[in-house]
Backbone as a ProteinNet text record, in pm:
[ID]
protein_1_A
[PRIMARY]
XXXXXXXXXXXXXXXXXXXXXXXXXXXXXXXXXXXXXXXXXXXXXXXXXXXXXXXXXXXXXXXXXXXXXXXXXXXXXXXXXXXXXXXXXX
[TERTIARY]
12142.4	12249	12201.6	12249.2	12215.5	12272.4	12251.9	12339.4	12410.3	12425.2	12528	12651.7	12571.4	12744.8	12735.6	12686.6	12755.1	12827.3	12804.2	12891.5	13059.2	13048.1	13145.7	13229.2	13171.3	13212.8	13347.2	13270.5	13360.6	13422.8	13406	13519	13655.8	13616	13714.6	13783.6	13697.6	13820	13854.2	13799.2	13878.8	13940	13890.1	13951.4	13844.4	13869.9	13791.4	13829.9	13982.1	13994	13968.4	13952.7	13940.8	13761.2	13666.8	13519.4	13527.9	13605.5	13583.6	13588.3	13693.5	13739.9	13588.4	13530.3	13455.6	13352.8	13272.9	13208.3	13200.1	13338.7	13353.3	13303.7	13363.9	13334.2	13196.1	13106.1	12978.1	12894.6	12975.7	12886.1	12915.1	13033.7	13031.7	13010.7	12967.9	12945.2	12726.6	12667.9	12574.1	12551	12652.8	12655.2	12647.1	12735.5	12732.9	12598.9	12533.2	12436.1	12326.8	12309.7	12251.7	12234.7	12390.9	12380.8	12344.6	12399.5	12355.9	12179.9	12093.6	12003.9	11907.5	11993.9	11906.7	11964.6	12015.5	12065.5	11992.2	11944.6	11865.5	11950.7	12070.3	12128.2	12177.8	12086	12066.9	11856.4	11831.6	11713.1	11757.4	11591.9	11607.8	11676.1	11618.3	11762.6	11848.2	11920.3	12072.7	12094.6	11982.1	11995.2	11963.8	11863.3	11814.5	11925.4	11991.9	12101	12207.8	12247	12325.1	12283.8	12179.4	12087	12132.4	12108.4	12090.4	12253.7	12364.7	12471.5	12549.6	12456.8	12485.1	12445.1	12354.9	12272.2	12338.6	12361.5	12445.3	12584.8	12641.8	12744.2	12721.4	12584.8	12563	12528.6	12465.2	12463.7	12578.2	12671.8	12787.9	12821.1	12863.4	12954.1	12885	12709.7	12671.3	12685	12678	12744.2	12901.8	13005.7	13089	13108.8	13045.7	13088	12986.7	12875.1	12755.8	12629.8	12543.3	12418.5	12318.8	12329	12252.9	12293	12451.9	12485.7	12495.1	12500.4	12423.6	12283.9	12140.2	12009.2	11971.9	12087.6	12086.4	12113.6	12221.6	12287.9	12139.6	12093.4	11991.6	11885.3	11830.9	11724.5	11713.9	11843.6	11894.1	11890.7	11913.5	11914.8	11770.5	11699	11522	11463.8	11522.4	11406.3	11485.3	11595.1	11651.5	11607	11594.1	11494	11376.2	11306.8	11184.5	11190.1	11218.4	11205.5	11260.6	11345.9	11366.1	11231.5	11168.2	11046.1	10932.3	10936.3	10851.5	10875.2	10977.2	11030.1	11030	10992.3	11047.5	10861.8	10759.5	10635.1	10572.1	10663.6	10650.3	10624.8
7911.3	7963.1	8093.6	8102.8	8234.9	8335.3	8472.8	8576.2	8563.9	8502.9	8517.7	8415.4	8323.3	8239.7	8304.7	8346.5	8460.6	8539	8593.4	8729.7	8660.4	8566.2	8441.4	8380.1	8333.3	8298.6	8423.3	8522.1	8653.8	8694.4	8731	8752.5	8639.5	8521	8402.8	8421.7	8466.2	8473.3	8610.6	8717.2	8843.2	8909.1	8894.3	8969.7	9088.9	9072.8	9251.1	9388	9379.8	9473.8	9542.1	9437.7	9455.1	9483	9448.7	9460.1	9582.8	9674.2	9813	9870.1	9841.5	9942.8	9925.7	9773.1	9787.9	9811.8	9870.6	9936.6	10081.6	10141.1	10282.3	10278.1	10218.4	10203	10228.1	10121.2	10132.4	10260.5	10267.2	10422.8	10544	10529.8	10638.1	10642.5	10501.2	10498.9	10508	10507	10528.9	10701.1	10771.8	10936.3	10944.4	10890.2	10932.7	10904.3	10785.6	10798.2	10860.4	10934.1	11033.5	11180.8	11194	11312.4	11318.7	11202.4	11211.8	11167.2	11146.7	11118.3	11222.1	11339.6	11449.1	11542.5	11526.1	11603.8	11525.6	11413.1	11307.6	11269.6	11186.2	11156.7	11003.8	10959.2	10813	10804	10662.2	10685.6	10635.5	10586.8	10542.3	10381	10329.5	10155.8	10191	10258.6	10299.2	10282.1	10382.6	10426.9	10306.4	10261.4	10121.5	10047.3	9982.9	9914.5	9925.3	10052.3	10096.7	10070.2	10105.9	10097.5	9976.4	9902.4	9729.4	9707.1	9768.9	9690.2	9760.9	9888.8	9943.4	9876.2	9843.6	9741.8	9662.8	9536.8	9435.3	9466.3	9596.9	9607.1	9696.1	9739.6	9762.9	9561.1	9537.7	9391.8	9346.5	9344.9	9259.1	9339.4	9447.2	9537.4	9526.8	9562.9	9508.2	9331.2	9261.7	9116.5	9139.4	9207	9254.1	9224.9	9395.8	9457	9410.4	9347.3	9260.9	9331.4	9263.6	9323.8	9367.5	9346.5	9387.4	9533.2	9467.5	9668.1	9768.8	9751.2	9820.6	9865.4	9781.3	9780.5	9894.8	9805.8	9966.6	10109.7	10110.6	10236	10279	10194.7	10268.2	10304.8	10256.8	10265	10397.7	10405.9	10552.2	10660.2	10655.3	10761.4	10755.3	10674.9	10665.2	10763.1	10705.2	10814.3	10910.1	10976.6	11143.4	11203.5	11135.6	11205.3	11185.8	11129	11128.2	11263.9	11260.1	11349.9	11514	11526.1	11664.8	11655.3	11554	11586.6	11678.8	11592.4	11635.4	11746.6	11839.7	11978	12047	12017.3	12104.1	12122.2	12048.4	12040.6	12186.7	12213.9	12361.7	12458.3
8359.8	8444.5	8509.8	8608.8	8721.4	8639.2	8675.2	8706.7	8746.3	8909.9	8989.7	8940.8	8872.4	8823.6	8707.2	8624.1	8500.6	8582.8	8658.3	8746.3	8788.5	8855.9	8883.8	8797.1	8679.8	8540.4	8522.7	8487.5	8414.8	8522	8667.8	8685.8	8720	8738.6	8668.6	8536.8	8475.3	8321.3	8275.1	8363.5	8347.4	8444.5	8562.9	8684.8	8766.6	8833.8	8903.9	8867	8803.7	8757.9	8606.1	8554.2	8419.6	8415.4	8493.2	8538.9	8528.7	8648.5	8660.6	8585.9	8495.4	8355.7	8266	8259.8	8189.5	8208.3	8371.1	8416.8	8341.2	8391.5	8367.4	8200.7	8108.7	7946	7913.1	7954.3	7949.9	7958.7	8075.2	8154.8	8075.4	8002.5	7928.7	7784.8	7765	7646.3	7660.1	7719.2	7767.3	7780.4	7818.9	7854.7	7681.2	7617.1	7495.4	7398.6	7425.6	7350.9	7380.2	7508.5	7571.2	7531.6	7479.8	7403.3	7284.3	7225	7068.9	7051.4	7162.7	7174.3	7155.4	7261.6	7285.9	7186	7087.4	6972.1	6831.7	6864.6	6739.7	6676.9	6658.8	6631.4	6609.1	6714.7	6712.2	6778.1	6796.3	6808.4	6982.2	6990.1	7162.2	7156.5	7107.7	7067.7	7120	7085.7	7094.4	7247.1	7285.4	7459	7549.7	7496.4	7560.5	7540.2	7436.4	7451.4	7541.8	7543.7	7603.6	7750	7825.2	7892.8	7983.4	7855.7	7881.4	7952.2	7919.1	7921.8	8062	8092	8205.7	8301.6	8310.8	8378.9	8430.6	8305.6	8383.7	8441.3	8434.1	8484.3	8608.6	8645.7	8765.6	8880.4	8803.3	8895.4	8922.2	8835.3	8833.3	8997.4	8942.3	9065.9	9204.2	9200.3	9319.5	9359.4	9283.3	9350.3	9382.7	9349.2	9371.8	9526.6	9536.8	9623.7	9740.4	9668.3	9822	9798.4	9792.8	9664.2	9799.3	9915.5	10088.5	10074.1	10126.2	10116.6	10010.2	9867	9772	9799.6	9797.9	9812.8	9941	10050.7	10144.4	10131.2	10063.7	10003.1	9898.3	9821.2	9766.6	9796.3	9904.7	9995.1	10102	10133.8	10182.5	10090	9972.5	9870.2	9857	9802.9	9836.2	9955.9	10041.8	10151.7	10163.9	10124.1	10094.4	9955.5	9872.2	9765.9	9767.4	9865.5	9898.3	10010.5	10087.9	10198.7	10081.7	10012.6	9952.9	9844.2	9779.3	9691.9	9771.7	9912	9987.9	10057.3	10052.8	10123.6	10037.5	9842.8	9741.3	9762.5	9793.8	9784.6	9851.4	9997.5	10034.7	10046.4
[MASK]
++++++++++++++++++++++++++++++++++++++++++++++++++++++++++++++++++++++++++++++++++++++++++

């Protein structure tokens, strides 16, 4: 099975809204093992897992919202932190 019908699948049996919430969840459950990371508190697993689940809830949202105009949006942030690496170089 694809991604894209996993992506399809779930939001069929949960909704788009219930995605976001569990976007936001992830992401902060990811901030958290970040801290307790950089305090040693957990090892890197933790982060990688976490990692992992951010992930797919970044794909999901870019099939969402249209995975062209995401890639663009990131491609633009690419050559503006490229162009400030290269002005901090100075």
């Amino acid at each position: 099975m694809t991604k894209e019908n996993i992506y399809k699948k779930t939001i069929a049996k949960w909704g788009e809204e219930a995605q976001y919430d569990q976007a936001v969840e992830e992401c902060a459950e990811l901030i958290t093992a970040l801290k307790h990371f950089r305090r040693g508190k957990v090892n890197q697993q933790t982060v990688i897992d976490e990692l992992a689940d951010v992930t797919l809830m970044i794909g999901q949202l870019s099939w969402m919202f249209g995975n062209e105009r995401v890639n663009g949006a990131v491609q633009n942030k690419l050559e503006k932190l490229n162009q400030l690496l290269n002005s901090a170089d100075n």
